[in-house]
C-alpha positions in Angstrom: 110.9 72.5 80.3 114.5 71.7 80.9 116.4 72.8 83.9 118.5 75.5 82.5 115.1 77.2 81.6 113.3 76.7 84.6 116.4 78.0 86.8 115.8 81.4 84.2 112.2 81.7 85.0 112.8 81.1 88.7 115.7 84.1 88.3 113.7 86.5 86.1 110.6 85.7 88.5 112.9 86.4 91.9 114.3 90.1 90.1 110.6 91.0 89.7 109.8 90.1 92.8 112.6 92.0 94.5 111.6 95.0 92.5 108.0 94.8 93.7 109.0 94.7 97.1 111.8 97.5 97.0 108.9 99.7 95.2 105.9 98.9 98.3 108.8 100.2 101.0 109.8 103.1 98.8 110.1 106.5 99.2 109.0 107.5 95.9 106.0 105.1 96.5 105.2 107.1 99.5 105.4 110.9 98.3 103.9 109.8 94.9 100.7 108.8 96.9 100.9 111.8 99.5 101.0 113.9 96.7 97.7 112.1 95.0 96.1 112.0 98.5 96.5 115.5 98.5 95.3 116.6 95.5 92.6 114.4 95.4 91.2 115.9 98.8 92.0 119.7 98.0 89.9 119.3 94.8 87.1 117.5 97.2 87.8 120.9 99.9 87.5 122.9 96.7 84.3 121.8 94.9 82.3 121.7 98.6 83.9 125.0 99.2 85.1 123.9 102.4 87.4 126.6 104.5 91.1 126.5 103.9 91.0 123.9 101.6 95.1 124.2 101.3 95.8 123.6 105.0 93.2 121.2 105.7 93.8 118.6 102.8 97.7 118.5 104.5 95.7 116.5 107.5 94.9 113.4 105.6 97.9 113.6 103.5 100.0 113.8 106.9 97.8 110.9 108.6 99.0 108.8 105.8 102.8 109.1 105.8 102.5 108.8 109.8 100.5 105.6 109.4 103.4 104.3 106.6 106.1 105.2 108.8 104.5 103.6 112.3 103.3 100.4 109.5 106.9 99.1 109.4 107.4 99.6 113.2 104.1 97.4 114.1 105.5 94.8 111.3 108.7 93.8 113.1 107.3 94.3 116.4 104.5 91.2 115.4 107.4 89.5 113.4 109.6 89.6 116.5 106.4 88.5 119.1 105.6 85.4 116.4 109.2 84.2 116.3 
């Protein structure tokens, strides 16, 4: 390959990259699977006919964007200890 098409791939390759990494630390990332969790476990509530299927599948659902938010935290705070 010649240069100027090897400096393309290594752009197009960086804007995908950047895009795959803005989407893992997105909201819409986070809601879309807290909505999925959610559903997922009410039909599970539902089909075992366990009590208050509504208010009980919001624990996991909850667990899950506590655990994203506190994720980040533990990140730095082992990025910061390595340095």
């Amino acid at each position: 390959m010649n240069t100027k098409k090897e400096i393309e791939s290594i752009k197009a390759r960086n804007v995908r990259v950047e895009a795959n990494k803005a989407w893992e630390v997105s909201w819409a990332r986070r809601i879309m699977i807290a909505v999925l969790t959610y559903i997922v476990i009410l039909l599970f509530f539902l089909v075992a006919a366990l009590p208050n299927p509504f208010v009980n599948s919001l624990v996991p659902t909850l667990g899950f964007l506590i655990s994203t938010l506190t994720i980040d935290l533990a990140k730095q705070e082992w990025i910061k200890r390595r340095k």
